[in-house]
MARNUMI-780714 format. One record per atom (N, C-alpha, C): x, y, z; residue in three letters; atom name. Coordinates in steps of 0.02 Angstrom, whole numbers, plus 50000, padded with zeros to 5 digits. Each point is the difference from the previous one (the first is absolute). Layout:
+-------+-------+-------+--------+-------+
:  east : north :    up : residu : atome :
+-------+-------+-------+--------+-------+
:     X :     Y :     Z :    ALA :    CA :
...
+-------+-------+-------+--------+-------+
***
This chain:
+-------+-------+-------+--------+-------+
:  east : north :    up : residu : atome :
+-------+-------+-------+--------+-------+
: 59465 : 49777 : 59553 :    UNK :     N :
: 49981 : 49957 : 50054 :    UNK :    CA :
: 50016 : 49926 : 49984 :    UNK :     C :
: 49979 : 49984 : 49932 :    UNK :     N :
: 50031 : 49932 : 49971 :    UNK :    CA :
: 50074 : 49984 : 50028 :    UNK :     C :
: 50026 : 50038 : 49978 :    UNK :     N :
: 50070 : 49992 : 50018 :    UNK :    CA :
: 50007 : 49988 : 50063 :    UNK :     C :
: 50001 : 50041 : 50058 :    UNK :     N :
: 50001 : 49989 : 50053 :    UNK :    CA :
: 49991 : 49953 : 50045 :    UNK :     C :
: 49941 : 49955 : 49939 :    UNK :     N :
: 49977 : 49947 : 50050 :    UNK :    CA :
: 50043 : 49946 : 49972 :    UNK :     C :
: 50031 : 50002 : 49943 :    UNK :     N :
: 50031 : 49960 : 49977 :    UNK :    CA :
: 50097 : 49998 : 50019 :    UNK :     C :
: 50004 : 50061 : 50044 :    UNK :     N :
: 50067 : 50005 : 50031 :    UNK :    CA :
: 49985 : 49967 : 50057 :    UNK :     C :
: 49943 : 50015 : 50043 :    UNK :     N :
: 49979 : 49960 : 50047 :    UNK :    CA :
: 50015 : 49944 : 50013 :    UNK :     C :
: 49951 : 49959 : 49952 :    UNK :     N :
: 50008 : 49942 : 49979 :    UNK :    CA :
: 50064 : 49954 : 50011 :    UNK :     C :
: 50036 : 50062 : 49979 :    UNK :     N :
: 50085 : 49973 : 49987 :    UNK :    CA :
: 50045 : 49993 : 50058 :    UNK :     C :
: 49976 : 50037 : 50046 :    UNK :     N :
: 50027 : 50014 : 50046 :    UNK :    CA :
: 49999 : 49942 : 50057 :    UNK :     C :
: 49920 : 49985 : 49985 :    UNK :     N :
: 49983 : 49971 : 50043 :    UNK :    CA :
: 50031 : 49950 : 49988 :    UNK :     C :
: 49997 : 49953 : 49942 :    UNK :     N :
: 50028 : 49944 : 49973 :    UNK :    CA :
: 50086 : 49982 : 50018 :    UNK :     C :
: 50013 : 50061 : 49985 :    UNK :     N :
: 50080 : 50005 : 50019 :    UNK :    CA :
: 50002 : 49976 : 50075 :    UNK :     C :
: 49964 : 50041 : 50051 :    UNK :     N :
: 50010 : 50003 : 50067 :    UNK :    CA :
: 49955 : 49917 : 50041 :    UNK :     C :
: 49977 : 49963 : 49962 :    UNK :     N :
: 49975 : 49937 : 50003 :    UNK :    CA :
: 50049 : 49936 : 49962 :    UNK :     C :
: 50039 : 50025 : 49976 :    UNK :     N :
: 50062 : 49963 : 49977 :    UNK :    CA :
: 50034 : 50013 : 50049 :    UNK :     C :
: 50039 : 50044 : 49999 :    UNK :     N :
: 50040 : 50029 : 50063 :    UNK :    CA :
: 50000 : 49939 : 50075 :    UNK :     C :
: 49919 : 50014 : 50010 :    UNK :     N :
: 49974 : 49961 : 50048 :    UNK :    CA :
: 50030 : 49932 : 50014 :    UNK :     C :
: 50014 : 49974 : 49933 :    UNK :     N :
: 49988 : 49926 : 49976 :    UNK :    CA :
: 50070 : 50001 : 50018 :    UNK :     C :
: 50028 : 50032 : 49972 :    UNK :     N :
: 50114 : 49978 : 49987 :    UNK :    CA :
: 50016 : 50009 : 50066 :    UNK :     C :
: 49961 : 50065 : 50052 :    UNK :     N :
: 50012 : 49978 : 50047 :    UNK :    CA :
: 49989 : 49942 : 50064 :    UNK :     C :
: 49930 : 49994 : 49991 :    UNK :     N :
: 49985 : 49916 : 50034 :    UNK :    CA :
: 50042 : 49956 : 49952 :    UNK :     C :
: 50017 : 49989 : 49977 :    UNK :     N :
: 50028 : 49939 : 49949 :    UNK :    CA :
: 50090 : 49998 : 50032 :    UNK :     C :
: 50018 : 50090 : 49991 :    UNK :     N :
: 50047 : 49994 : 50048 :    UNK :    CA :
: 50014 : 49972 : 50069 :    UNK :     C :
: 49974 : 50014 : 50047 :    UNK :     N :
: 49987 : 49986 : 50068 :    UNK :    CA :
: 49973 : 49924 : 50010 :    UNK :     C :
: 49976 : 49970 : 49944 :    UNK :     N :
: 49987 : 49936 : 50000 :    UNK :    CA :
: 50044 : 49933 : 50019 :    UNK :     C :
: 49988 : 49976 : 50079 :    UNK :     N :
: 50057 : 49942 : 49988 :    UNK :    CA :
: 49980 : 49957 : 49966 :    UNK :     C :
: 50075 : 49988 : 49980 :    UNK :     N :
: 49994 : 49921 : 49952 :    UNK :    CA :
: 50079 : 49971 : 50005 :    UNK :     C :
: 50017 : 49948 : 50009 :    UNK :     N :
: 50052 : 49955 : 50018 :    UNK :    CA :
: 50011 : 49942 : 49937 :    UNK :     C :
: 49943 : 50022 : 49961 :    UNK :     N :
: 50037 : 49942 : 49933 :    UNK :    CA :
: 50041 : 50020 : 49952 :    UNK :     C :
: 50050 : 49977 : 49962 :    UNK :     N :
: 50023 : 50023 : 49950 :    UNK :    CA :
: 49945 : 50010 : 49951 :    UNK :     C :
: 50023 : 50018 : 49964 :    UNK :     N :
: 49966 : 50014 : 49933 :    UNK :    CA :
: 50045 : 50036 : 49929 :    UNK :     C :
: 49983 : 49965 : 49939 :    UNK :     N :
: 50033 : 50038 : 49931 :    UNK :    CA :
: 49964 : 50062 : 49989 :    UNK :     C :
: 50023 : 50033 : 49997 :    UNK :     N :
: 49990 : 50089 : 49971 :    UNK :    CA :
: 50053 : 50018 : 49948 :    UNK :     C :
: 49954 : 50069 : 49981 :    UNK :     N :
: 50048 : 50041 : 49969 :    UNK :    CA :
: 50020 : 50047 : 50030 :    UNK :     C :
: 50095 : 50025 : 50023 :    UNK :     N :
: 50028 : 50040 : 50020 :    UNK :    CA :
: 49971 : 50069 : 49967 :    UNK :     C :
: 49986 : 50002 : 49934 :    UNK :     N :
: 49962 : 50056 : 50000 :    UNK :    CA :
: 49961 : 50030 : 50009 :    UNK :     C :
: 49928 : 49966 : 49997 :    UNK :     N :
: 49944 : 50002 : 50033 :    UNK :    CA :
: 49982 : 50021 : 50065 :    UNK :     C :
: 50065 : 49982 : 50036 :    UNK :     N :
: 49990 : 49990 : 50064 :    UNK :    CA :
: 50053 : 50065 : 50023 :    UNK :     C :
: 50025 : 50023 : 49948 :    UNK :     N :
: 50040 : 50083 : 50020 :    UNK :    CA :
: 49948 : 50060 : 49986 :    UNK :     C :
: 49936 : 49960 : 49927 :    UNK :     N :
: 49947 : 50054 : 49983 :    UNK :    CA :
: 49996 : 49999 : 50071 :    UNK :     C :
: 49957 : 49939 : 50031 :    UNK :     N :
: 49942 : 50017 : 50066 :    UNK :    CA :
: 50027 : 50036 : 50053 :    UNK :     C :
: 50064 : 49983 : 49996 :    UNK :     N :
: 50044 : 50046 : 50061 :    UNK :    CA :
: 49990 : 50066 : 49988 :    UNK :     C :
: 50034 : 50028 : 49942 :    UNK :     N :
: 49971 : 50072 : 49973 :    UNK :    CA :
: 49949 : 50031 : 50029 :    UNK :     C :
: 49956 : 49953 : 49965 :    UNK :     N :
: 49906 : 50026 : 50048 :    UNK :    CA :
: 49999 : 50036 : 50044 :    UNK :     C :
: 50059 : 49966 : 50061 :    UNK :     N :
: 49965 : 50007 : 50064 :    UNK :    CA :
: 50041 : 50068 : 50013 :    UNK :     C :
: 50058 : 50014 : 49980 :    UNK :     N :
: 50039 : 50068 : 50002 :    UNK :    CA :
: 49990 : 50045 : 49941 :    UNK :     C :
: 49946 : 49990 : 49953 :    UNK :     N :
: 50017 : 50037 : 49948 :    UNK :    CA :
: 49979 : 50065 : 50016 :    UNK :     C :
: 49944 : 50035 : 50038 :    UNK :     N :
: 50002 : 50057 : 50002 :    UNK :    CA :
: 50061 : 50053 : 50056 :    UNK :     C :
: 50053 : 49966 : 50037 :    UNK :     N :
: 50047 : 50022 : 50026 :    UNK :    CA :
: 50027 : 50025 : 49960 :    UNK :     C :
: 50010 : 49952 : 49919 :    UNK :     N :
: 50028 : 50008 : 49941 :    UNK :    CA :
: 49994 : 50049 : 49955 :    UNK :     C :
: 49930 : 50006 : 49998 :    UNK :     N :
: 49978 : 50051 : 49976 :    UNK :    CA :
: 50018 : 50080 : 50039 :    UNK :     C :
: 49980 : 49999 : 50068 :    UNK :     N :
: 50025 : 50070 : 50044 :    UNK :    CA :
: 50049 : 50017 : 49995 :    UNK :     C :
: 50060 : 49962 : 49956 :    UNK :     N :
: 50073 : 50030 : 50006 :    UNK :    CA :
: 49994 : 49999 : 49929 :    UNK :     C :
: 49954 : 49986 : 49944 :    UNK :     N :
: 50033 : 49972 : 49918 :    UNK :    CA :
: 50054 : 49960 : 49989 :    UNK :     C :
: 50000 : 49958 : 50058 :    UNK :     N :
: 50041 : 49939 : 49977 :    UNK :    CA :
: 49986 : 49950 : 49941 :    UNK :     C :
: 50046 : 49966 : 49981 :    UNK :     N :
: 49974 : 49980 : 49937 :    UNK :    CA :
: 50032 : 49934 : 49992 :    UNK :     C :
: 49950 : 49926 : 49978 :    UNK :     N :
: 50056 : 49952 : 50034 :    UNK :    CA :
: 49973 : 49943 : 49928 :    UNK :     C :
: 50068 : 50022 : 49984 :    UNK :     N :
: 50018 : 49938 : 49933 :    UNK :    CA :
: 50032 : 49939 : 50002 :    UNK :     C :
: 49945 : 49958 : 49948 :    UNK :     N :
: 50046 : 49925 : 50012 :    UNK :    CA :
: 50030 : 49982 : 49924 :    UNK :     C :
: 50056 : 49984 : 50035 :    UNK :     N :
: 50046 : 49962 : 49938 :    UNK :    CA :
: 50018 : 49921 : 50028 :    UNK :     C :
: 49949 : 49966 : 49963 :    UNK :     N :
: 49981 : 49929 : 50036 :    UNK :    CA :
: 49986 : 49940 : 49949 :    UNK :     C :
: 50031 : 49945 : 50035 :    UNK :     N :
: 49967 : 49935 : 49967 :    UNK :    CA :
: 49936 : 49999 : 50045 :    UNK :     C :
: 49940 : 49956 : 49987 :    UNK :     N :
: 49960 : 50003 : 50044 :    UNK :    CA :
: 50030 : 49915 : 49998 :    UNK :     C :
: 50004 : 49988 : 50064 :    UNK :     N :
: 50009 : 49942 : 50017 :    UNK :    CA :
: 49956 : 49970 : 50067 :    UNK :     C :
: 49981 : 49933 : 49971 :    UNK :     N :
: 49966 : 49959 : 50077 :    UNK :    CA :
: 50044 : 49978 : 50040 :    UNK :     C :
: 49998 : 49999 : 50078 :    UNK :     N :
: 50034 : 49984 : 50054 :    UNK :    CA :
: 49954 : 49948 : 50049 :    UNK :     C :
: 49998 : 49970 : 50048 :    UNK :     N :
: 49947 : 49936 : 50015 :    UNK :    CA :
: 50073 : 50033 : 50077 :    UNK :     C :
: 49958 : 50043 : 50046 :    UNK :     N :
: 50006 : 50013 : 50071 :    UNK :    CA :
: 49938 : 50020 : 50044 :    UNK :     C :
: 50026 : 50049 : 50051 :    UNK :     N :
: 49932 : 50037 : 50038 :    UNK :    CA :
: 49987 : 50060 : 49984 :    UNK :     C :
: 49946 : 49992 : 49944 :    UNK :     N :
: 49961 : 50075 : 49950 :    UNK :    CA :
: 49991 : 50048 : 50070 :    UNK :     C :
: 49979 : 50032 : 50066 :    UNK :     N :
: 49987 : 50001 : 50030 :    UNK :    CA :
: 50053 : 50056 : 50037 :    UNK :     C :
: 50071 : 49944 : 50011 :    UNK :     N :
: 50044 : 50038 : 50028 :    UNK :    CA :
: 50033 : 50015 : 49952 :    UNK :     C :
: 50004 : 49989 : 49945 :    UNK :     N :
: 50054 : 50032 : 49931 :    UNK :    CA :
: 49952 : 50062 : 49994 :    UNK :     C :
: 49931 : 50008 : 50000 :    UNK :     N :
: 49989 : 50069 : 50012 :    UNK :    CA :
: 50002 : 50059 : 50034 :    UNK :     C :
: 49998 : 49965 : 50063 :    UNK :     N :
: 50034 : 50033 : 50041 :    UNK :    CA :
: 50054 : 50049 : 50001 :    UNK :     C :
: 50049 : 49941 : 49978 :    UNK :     N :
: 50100 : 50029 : 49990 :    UNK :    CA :
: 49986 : 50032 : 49960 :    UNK :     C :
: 49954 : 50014 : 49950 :    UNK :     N :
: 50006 : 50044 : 49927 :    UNK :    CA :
: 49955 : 50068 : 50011 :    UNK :     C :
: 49948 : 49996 : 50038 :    UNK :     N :
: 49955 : 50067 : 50039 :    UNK :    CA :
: 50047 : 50025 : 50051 :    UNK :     C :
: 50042 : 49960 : 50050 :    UNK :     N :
: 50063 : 50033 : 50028 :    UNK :    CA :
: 50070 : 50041 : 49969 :    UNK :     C :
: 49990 : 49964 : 49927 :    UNK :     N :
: 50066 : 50020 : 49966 :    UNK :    CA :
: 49978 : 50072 : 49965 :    UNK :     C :
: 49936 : 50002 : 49996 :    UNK :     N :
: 49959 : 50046 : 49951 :    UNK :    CA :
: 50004 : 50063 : 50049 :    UNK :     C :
: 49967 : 49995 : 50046 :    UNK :     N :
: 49992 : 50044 : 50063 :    UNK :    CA :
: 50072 : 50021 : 50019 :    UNK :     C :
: 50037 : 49972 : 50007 :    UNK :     N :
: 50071 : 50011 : 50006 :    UNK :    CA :
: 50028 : 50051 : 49940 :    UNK :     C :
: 50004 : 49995 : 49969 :    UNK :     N :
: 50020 : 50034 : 49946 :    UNK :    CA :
: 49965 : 50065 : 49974 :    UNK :     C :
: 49922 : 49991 : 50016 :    UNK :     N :
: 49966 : 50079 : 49994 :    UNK :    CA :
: 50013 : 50042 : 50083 :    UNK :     C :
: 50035 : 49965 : 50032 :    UNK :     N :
: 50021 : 50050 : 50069 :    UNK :    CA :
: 50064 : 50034 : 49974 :    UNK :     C :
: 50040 : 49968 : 49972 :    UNK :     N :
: 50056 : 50007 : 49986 :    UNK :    CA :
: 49987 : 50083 : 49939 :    UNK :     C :
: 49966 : 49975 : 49973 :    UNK :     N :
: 49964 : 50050 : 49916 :    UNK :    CA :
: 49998 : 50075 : 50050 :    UNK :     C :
: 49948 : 50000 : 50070 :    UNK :     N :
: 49984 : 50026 : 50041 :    UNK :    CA :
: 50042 : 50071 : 50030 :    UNK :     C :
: 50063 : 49929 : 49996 :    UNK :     N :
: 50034 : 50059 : 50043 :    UNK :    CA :
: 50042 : 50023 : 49975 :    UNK :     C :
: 50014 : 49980 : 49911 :    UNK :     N :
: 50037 : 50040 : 49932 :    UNK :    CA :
: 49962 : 50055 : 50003 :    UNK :     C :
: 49931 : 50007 : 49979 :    UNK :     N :
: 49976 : 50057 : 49990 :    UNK :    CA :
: 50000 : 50046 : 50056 :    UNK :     C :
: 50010 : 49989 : 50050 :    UNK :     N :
: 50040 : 50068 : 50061 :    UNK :    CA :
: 50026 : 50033 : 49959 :    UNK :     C :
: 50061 : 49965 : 49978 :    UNK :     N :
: 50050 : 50047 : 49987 :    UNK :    CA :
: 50011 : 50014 : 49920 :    UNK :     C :
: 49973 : 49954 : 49945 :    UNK :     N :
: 50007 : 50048 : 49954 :    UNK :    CA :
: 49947 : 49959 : 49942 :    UNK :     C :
: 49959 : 50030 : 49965 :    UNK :     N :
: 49968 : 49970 : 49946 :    UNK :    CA :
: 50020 : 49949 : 49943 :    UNK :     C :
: 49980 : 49962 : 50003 :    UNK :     N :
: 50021 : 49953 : 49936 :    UNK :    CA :
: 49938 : 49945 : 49994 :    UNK :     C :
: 50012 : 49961 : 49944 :    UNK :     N :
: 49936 : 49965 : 49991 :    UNK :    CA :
: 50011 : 49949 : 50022 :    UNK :     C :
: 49959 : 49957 : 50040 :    UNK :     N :
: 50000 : 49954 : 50026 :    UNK :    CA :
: 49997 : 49911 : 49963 :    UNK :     C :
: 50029 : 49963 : 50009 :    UNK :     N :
: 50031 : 49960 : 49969 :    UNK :    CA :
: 50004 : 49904 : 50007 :    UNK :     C :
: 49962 : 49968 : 50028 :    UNK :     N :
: 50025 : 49929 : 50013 :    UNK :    CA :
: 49977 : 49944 : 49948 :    UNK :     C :
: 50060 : 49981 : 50001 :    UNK :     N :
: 49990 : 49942 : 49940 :    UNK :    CA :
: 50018 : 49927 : 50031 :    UNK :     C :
: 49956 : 49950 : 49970 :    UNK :     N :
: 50004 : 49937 : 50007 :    UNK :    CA :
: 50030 : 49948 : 49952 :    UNK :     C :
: 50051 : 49981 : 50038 :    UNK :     N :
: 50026 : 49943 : 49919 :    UNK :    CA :
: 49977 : 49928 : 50042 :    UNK :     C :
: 49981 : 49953 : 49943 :    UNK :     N :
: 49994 : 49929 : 50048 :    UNK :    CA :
: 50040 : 49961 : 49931 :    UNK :     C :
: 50033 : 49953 : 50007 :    UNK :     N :
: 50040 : 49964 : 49976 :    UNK :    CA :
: 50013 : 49919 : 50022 :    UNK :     C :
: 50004 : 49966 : 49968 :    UNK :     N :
: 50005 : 49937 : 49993 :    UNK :    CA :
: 50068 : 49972 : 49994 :    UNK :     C :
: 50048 : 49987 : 50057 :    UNK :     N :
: 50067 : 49999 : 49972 :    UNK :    CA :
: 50017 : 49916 : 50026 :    UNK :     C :
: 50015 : 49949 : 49951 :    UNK :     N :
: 50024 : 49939 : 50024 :    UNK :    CA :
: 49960 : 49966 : 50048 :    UNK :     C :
: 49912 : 50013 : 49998 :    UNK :     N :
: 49969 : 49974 : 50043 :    UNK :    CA :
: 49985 : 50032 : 50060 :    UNK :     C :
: 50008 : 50068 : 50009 :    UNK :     N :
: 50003 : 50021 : 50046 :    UNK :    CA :
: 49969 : 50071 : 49985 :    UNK :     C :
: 49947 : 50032 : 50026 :    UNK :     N :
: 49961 : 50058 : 50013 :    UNK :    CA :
: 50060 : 50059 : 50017 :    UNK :     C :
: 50006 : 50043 : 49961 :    UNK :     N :
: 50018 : 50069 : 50032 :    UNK :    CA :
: 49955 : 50041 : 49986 :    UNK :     C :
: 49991 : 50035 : 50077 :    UNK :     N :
: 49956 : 50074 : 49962 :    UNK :    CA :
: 50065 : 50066 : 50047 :    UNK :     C :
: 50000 : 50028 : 49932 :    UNK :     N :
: 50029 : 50064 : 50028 :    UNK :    CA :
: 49953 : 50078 : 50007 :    UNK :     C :
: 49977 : 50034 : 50064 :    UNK :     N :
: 49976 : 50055 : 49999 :    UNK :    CA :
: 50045 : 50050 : 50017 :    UNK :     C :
: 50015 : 50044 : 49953 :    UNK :     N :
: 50026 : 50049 : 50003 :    UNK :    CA :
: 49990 : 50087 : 49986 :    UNK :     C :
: 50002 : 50055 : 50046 :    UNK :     N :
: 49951 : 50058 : 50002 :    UNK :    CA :
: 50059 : 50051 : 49978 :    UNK :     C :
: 49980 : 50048 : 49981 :    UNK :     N :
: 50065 : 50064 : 49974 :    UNK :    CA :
: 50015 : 50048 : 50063 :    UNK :     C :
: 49987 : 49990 : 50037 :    UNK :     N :
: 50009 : 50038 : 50090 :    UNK :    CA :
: 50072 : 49978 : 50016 :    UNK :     C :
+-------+-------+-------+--------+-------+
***
């Protein structure tokens, strides 16, 4: 019974976070702000990770973590779009034949300038 209440617990906690990344998502805001590009690909995760989980997708970063000073807001956005995009894609591999599911994140710093490359094995 211990246990149980202590998965509970967990659950709940999880699903009250959840709560949070999503109001935080949906939150307008129009100021710039410095972040971390990585941080801000974890929170994206969040909000798709159990899609992630329903297929065993599996999503690795090979990353500088670097700060950027834009709109935290809509860069999450493009990255919960890019995320979602890519586990549809996972989606409609596994129709047709099994394999393990795959997306990786590179972010890079090249001459002053932000690249992030996401790329999926589909």
């Amino acid at each position: 019974m211990y246990n149980n209440i202590i998965d509970i617990k967990l659950q709940i906690s999880f699903a009250s976070n959840t709560i949070d990344d999503v109001r935080k998502f949906y939150k307008l805001n129009k100021d710039k702000k410095s972040f971390s590009v990585l941080k801000e690909f974890e929170s994206s995760y969040k909000i798709v990770n159990s899609q992630f989980k329903s297929s065993n997708t599996k999503l690795k970063f090979n990353n500088n973590d670097i700060e950027i000073n834009t709109y935290e807001n809509e860069f999450e956005q493009v990255i919960v779009n890019i995320l979602n995009n890519s586990h549809d894609v996972v989606l409609n591999k596994l129709k047709n034949e099994s394999f393990f599911p795959l997306v990786e994140i590179n972010i890079l710093e090249l001459n002053n300038k932000i690249r992030i490359k996401i790329v999926n094995n589909c």
